[in-house]
N, C-alpha and C positions, 0 to 999 in steps of 0.2 A: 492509648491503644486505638490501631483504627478497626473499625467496624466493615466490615460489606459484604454487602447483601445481594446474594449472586442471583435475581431473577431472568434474566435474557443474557445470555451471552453469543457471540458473535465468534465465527472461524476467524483462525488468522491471516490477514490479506495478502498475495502478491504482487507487488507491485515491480514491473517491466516499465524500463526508461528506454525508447530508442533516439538516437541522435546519429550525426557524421561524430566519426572519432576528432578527436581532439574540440570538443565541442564544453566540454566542462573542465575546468580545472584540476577538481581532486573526485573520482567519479568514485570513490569507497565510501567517503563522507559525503555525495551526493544520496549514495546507495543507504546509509545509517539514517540518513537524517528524513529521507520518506518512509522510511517503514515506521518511524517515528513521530513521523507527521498522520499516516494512516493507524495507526494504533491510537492515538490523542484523540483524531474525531473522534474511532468508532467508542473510543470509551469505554473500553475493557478493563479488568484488574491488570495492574502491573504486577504479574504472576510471572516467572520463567514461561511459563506454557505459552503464553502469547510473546514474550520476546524473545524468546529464542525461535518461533514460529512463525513472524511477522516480518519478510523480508521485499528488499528491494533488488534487484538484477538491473544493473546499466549497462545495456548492448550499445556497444560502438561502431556503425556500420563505416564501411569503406565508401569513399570520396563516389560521389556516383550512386548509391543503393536508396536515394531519399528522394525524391523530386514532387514538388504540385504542378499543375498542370503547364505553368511558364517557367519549368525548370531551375526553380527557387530548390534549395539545399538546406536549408540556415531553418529548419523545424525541427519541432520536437515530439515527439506524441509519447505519452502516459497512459498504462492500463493497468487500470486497479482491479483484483478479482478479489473479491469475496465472498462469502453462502449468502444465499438467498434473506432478502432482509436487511443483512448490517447497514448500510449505507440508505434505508426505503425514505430517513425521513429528510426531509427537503433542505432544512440545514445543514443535515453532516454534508449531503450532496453537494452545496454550495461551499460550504466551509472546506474541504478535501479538493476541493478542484481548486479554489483559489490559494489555497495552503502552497499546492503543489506546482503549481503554476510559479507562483511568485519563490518557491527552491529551487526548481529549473532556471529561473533569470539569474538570480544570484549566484550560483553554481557555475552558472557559464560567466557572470561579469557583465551579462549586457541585460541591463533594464526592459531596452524593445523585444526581449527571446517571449517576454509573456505575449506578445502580440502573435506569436506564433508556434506557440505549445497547446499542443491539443490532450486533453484530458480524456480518456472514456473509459468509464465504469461498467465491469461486466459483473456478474454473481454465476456462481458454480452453482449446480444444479443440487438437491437435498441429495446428499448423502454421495457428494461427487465430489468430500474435500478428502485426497490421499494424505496419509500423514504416519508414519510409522509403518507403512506396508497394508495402512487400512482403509480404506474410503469411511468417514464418517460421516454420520448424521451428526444434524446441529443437539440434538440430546445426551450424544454422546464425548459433543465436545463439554457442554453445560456440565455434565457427571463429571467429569477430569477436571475439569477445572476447580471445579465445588470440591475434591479430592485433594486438590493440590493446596485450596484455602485451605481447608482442615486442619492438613498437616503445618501446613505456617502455624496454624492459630494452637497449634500443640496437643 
């Protein structure tokens, strides 16, 4: 039997991949595999409430909609949001960037895309995560959560 012990729990993150279309191979199983990646740091129960709530979105912009200032194409950028906190302490920070980073390369086939995948972590404001038609507070995601263990544990 496992045990856990639900003292902090964290919202669940969204994470937005933008790129030129045709830039990833299989952009569903890019989209699976970082929510997967950002749920792993932050270190949550593997509860439905956070997987079924924990998503990734891969926007594919049209040929043209990407440029740095020499007119480079071939970037990626990442943005993670989550409540206030999940990500504060310095390793998840570091661990979810280069998690993310190094799925992006692989994803697309080219080792060098890490040279130019940019990462930025934002957090939603208290009680600014909508979810069910509700803006929660982080207490109120911890209560449903702590609800939903109960009921596993019978």
């Amino acid at each position: 039997m496992t045990i856990i012990i639900v003292n902090e729990i964290t919202a669940m993150p969204m994470i937005d991949i933008y790129a030129t279309a045709g830039s990833f191979q299989n952009v569903h199983q890019l989209a699976m595999d970082a929510a997967a990646v950002v749920k792993s740091v932050e270190g949550v129960p593997d509860i439905a409430l956070f997987r079924k709530n924990t998503a990734a979105f891969v926007h594919e912009l049209p040929k043209g909609a990407l440029s740095n200032v020499d007119g480079d194409t071939n970037y990626v950028r990442i943005q993670v949001t989550t409540n206030t906190g999940a990500l504060a302490q310095r390793e998840k920070q570091v661990a979810v960037v280069r998690q993310l980073t190094e799925l992006a390369a692989r994803a697309a086939g080219d080792p060098t895309l890490a040279d130019r995948t940019w990462v930025i972590l934002t957090e939603a404001i208290a009680g600014g995560w909508g979810l069910k038609g509700h803006a929660h507070t982080n207490d109120e995601l911890v209560s449903a959560a702590r609800a939903e263990i109960a009921k596993l544990k019978g």
